[in-house]
C-alpha positions in Angstrom: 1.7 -2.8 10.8 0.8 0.3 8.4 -2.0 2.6 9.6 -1.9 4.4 6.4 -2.2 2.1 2.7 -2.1 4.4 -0.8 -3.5 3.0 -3.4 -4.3 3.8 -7.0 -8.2 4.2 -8.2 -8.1 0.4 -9.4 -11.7 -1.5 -9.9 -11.3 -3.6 -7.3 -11.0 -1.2 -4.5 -13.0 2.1 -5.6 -16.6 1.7 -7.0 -16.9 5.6 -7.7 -14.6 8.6 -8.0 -16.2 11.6 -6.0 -15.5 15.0 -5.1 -11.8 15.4 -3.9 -9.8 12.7 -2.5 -12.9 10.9 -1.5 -14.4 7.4 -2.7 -16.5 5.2 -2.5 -15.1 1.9 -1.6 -16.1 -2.0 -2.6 -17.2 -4.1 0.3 -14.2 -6.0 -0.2 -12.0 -3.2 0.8 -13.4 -2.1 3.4 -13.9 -5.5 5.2 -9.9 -5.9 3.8 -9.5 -2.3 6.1 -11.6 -3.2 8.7 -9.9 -6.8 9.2 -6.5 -5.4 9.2 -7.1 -1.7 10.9 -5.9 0.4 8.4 -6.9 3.4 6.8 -7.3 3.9 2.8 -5.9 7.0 0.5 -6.1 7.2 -3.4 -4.2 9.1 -5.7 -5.8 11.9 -7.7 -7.4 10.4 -11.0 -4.8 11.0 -13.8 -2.3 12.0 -11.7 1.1 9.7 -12.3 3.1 12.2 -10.2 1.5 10.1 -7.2 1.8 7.0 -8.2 5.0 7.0 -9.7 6.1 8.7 -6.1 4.6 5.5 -4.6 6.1 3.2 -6.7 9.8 5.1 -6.7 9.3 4.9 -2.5 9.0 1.2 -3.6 12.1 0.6 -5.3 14.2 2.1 -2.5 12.9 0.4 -0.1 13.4 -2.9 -2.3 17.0 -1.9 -3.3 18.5 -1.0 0.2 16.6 -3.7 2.4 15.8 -6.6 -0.4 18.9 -6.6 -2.7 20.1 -9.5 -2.6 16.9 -11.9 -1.9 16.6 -12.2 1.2 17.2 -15.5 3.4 15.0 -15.7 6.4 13.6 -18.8 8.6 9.9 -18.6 8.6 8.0 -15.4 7.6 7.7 -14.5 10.8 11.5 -13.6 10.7 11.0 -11.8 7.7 8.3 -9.6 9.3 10.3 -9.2 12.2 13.6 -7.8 9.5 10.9 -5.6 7.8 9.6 -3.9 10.8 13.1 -3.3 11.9 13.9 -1.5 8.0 11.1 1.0 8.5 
């Protein structure tokens, strides 16, 4: 399981921007972090250095563990492959 989830300053997770790399969060994600027990960091506002580092991470994790699709039992043995990639 990931401790640590980055996420861009989309609606439906940040109601306001404040000082710094702080935010305050919808109820929806913080009952989604409590639930799952992991902890929430944003990018900088207009920064698309972070995010495109995010998505890049991404695509070479897709490429060299996804590519080609994947054929697995039950999701349970895809979890269990995933865990094993990282």
């Amino acid at each position: 399981m990931f401790r640590l989830l980055r996420y861009d300053n989309l609606k439906s997770a940040v109601k306001k921007i404040l000082r710094g790399h702080q935010r305050e969060e919808t109820d929806r994600l913080i009952a989604f972090r409590s639930h799952w027990g992991f902890q929430a960091e944003f990018c900088n506002p207009a920064g698309g250095n972070e995010k495109g580092g995010v998505e890049g991470e991404v695509g070479y994790f897709r490429r060299n563990h996804e590519v080609p699709v994947l054929k697995v039992k039950d999701l349970a043995a895809l979890n269990e492959y995933l865990r094993a990639c990282l």
